[in-house]
KETORPA-881911 format. One record per atom (N, C-alpha, C, CB): residue in three letters; x, y, z; residue number from 1. Coordinates in nm, 2 decimals. Glycine has a CB too. Layout:
  resn      c1      c2      c3  resi
   ALA       X       Y       Z   NUM
...
This chain:
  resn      c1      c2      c3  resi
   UNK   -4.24    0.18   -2.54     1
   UNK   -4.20    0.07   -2.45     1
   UNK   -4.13    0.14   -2.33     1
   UNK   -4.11   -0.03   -2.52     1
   UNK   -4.20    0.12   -2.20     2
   UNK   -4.13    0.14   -2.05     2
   UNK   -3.98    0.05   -2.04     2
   UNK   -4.24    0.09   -1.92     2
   UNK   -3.93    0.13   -2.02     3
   UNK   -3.79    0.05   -1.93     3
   UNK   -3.76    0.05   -1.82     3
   UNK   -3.68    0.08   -1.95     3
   UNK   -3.78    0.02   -1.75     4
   UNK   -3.80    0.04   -1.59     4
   UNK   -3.65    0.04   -1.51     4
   UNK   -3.90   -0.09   -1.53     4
   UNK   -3.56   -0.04   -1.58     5
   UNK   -3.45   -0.05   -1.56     5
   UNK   -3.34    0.05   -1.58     5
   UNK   -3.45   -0.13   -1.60     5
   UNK   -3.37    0.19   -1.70     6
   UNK   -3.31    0.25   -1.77     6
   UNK   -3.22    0.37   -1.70     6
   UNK   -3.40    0.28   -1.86     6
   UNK   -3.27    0.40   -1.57     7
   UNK   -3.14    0.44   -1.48     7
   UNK   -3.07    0.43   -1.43     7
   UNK   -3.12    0.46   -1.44     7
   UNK   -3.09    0.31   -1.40     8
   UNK   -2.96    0.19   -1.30     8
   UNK   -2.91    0.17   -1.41     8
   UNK   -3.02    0.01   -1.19     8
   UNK   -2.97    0.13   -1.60     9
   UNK   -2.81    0.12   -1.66     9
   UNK   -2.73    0.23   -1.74     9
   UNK   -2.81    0.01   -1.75     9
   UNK   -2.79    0.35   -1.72    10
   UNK   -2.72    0.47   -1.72    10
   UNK   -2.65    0.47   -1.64    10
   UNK   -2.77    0.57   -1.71    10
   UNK   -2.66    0.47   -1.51    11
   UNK   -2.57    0.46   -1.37    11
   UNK   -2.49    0.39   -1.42    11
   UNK   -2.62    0.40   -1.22    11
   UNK   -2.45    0.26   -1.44    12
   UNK   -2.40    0.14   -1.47    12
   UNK   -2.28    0.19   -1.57    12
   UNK   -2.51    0.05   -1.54    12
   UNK   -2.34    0.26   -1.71    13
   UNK   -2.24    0.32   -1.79    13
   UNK   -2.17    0.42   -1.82    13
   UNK   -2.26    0.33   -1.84    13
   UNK   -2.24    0.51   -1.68    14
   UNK   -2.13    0.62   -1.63    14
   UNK   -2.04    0.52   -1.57    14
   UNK   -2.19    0.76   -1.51    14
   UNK   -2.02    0.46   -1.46    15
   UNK   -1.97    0.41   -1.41    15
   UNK   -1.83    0.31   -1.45    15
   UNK   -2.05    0.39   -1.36    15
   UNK   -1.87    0.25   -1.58    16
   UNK   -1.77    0.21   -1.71    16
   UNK   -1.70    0.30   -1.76    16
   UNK   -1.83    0.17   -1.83    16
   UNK   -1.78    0.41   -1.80    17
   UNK   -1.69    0.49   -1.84    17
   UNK   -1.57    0.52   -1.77    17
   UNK   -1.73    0.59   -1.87    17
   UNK   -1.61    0.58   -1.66    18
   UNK   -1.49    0.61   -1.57    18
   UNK   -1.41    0.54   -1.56    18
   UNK   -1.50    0.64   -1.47    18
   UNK   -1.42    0.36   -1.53    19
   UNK   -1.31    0.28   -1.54    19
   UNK   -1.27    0.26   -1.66    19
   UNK   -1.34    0.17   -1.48    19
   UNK   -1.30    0.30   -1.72    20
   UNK   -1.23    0.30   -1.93    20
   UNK   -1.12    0.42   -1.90    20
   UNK   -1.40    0.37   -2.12    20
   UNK   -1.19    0.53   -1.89    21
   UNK   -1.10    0.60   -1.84    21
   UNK   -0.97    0.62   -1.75    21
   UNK   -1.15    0.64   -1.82    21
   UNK   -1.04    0.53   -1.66    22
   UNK   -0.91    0.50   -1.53    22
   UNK   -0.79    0.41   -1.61    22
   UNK   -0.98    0.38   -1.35    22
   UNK   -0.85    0.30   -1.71    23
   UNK   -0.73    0.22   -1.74    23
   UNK   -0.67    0.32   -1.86    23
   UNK   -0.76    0.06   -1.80    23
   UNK   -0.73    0.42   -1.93    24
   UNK   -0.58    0.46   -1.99    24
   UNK   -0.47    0.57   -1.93    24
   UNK   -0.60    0.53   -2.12    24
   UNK   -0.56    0.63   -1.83    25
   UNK   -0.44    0.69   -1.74    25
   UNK   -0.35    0.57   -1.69    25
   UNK   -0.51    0.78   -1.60    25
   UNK   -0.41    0.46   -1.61    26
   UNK   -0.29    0.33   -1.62    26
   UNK   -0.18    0.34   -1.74    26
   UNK   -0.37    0.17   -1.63    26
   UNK   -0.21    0.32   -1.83    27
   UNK   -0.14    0.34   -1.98    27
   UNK   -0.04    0.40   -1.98    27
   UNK   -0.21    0.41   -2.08    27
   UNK   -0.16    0.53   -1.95    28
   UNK   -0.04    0.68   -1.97    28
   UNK    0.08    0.69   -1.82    28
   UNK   -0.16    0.88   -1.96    28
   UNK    0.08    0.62   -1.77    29
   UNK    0.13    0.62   -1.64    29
   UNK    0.23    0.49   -1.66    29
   UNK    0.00    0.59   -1.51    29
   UNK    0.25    0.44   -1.75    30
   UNK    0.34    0.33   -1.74    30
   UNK    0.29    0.18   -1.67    30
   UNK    0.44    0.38   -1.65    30
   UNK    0.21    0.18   -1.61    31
   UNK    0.19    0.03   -1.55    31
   UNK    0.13   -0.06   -1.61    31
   UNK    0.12    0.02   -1.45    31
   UNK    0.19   -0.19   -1.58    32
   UNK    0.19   -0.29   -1.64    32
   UNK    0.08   -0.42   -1.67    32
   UNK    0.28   -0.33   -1.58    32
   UNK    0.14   -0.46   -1.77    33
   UNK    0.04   -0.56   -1.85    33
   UNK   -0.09   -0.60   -1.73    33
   UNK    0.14   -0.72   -1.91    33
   UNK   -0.01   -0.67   -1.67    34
   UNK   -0.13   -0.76   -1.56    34
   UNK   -0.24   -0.66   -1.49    34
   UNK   -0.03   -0.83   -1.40    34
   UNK   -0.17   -0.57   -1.43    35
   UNK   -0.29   -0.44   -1.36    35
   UNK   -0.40   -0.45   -1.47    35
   UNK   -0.21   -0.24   -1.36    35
   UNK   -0.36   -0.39   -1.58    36
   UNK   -0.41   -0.33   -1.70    36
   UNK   -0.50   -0.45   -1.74    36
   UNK   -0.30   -0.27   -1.80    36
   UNK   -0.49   -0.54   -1.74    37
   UNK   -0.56   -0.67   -1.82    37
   UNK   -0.70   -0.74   -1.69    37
   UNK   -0.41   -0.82   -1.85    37
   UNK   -0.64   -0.70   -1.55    38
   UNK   -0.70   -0.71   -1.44    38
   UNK   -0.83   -0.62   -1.45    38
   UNK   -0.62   -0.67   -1.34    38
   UNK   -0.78   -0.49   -1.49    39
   UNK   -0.91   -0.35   -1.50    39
   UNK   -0.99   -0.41   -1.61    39
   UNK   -0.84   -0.14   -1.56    39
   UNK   -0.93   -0.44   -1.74    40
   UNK   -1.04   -0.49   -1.87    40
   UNK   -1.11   -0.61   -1.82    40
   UNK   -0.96   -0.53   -2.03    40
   UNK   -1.09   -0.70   -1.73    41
   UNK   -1.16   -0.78   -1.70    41
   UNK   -1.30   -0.70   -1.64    41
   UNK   -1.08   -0.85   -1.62    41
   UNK   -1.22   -0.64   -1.57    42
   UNK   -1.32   -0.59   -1.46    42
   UNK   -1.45   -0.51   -1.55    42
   UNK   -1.23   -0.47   -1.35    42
   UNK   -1.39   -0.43   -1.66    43
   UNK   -1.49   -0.36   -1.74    43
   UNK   -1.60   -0.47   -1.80    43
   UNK   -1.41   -0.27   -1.86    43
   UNK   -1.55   -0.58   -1.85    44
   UNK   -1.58   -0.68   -1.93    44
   UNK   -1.67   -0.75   -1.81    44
   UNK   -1.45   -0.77   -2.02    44
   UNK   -1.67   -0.73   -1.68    45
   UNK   -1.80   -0.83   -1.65    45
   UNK   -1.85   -0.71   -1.60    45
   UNK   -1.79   -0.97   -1.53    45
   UNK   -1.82   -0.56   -1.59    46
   UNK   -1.93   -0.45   -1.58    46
   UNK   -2.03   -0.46   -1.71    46
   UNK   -1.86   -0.29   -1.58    46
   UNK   -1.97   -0.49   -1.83    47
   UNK   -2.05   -0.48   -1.93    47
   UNK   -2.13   -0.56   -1.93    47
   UNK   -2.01   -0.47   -2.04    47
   UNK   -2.12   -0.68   -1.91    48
   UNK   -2.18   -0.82   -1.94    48
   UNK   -2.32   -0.79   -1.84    48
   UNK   -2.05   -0.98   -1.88    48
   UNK   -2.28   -0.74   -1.74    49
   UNK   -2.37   -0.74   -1.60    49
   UNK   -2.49   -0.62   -1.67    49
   UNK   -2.27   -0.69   -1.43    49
   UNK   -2.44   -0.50   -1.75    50
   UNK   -2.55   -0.45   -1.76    50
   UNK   -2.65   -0.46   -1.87    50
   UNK   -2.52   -0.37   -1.73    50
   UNK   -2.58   -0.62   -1.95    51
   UNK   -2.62   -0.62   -2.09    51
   UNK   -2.75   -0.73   -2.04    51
   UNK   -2.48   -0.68   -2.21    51
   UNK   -2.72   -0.80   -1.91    52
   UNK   -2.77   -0.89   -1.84    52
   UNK   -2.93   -0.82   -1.79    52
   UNK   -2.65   -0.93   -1.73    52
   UNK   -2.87   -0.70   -1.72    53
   UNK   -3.00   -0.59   -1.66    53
   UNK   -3.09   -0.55   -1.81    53
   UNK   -2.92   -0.40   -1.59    53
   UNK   -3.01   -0.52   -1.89    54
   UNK   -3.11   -0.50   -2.03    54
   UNK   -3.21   -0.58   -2.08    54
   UNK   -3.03   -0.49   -2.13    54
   UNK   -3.16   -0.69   -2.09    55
   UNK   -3.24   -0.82   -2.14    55
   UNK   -3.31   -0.83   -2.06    55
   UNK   -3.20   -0.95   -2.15    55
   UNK   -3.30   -0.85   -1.91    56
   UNK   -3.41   -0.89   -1.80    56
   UNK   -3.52   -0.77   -1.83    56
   UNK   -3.36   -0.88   -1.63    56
   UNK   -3.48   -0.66   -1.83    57
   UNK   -3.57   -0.58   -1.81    57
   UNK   -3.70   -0.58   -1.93    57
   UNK   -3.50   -0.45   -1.80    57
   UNK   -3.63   -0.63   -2.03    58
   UNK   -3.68   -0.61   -2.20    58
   UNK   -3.73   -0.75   -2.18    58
   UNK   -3.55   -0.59   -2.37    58
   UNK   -3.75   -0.87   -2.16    59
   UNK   -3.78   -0.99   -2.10    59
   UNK   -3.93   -0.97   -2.04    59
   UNK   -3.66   -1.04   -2.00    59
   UNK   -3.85   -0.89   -1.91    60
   UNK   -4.02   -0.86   -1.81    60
   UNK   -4.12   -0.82   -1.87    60
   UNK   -4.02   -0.75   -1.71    60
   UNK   -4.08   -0.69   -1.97    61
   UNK   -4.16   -0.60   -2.03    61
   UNK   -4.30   -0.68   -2.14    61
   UNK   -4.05   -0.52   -2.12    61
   UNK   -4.20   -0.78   -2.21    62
   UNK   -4.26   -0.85   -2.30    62
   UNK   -4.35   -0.95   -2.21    62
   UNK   -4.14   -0.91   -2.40    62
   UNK   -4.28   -0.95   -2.09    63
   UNK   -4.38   -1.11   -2.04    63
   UNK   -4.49   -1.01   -1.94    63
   UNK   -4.26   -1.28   -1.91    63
   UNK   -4.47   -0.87   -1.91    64
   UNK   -4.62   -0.86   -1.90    64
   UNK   -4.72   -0.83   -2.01    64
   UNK   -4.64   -0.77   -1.81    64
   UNK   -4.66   -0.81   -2.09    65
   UNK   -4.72   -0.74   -2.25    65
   UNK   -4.81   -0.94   -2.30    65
   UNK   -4.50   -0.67   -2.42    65
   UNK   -4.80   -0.98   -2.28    66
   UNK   -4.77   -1.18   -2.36    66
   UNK   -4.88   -1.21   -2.29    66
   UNK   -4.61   -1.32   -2.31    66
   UNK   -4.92   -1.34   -2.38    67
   UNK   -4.99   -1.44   -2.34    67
   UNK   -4.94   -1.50   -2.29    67
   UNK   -5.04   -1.50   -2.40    67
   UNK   -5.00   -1.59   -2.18    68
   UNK   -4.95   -1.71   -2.10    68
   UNK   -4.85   -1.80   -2.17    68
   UNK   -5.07   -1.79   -2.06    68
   UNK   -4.80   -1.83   -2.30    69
   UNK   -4.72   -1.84   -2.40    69
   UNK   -4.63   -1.81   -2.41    69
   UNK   -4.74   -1.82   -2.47    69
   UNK   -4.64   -1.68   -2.45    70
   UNK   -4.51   -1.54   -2.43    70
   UNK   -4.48   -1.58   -2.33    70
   UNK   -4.55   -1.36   -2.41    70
   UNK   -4.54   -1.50   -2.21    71
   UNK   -4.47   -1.54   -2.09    71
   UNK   -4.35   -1.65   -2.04    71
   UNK   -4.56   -1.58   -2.03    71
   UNK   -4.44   -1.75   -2.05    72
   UNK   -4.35   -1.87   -2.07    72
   UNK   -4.23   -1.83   -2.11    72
   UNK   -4.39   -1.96   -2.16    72
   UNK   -4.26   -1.80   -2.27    73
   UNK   -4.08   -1.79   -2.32    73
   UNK   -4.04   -1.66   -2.30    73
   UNK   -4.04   -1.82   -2.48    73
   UNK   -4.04   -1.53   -2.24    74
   UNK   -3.98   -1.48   -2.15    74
   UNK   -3.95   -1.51   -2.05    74
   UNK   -4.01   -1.43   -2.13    74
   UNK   -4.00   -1.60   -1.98    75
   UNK   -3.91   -1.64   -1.87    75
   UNK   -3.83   -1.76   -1.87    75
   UNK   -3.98   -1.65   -1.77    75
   UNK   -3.82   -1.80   -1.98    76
   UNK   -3.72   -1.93   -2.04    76
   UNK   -3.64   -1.84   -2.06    76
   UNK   -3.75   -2.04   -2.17    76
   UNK   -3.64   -1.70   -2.14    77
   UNK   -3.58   -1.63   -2.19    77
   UNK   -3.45   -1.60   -2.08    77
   UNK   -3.66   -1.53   -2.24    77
   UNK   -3.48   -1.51   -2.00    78
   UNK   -3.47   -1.48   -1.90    78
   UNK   -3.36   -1.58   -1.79    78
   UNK   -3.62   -1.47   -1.87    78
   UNK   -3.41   -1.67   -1.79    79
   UNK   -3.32   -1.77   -1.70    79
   UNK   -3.20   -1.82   -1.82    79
   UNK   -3.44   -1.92   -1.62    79
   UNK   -3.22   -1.83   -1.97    80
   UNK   -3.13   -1.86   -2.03    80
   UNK   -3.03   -1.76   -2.03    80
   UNK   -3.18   -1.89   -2.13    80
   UNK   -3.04   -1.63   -2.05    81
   UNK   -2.92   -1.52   -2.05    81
   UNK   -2.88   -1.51   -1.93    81
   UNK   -2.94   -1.39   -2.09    81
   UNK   -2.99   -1.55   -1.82    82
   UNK   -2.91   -1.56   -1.64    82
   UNK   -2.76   -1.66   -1.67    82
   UNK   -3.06   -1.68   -1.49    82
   UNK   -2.86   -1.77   -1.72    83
   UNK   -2.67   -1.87   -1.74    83
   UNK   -2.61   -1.83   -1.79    83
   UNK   -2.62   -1.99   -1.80    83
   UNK   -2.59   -1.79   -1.94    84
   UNK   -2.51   -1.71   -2.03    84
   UNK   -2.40   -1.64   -1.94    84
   UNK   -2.60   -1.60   -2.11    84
   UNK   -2.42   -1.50   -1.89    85
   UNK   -2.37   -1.43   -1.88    85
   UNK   -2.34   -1.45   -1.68    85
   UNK   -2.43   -1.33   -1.96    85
């Protein structure tokens, strides 16, 4: 199975990492609750967003793979995790 998407979410999870990283130097640095709860937000809609790219991409795949059927519910699919997340 092609993923077409699979470097933009490597990019994506380097890019987490390093903010995972940035908040425990916050930690180690002393600063406070709010900062620190501000950054995990921030990771928590990085994640969400590339869990979002995943599905679409695995969605597409399947709905060019499908019958007019499939299709269909890949792209019900598709617009349903759009709201979700």
């Amino acid at each position: 199975m092609t993923h077409h998407k699979l470097p933009e979410v490597k990019k994506r999870l380097a890019r987490i990492e390093g903010h995972v990283k940035g908040i425990t130097k916050m930690i180690d640095e002393g600063k406070g609750y709010p900062e620190i709860v501000q950054q995990i937000t921030a990771v928590r809609a990085a994640l969400d967003s590339t869990m979002e790219l995943i599905i679409l991409d695995l969605a597409e795949h399947v709905s060019l793979n499908a019958s007019s059927k499939g299709r269909k519910a890949a792209t019900e699919l598709k617009d349903t995790v759009s709201k979700i997340l």
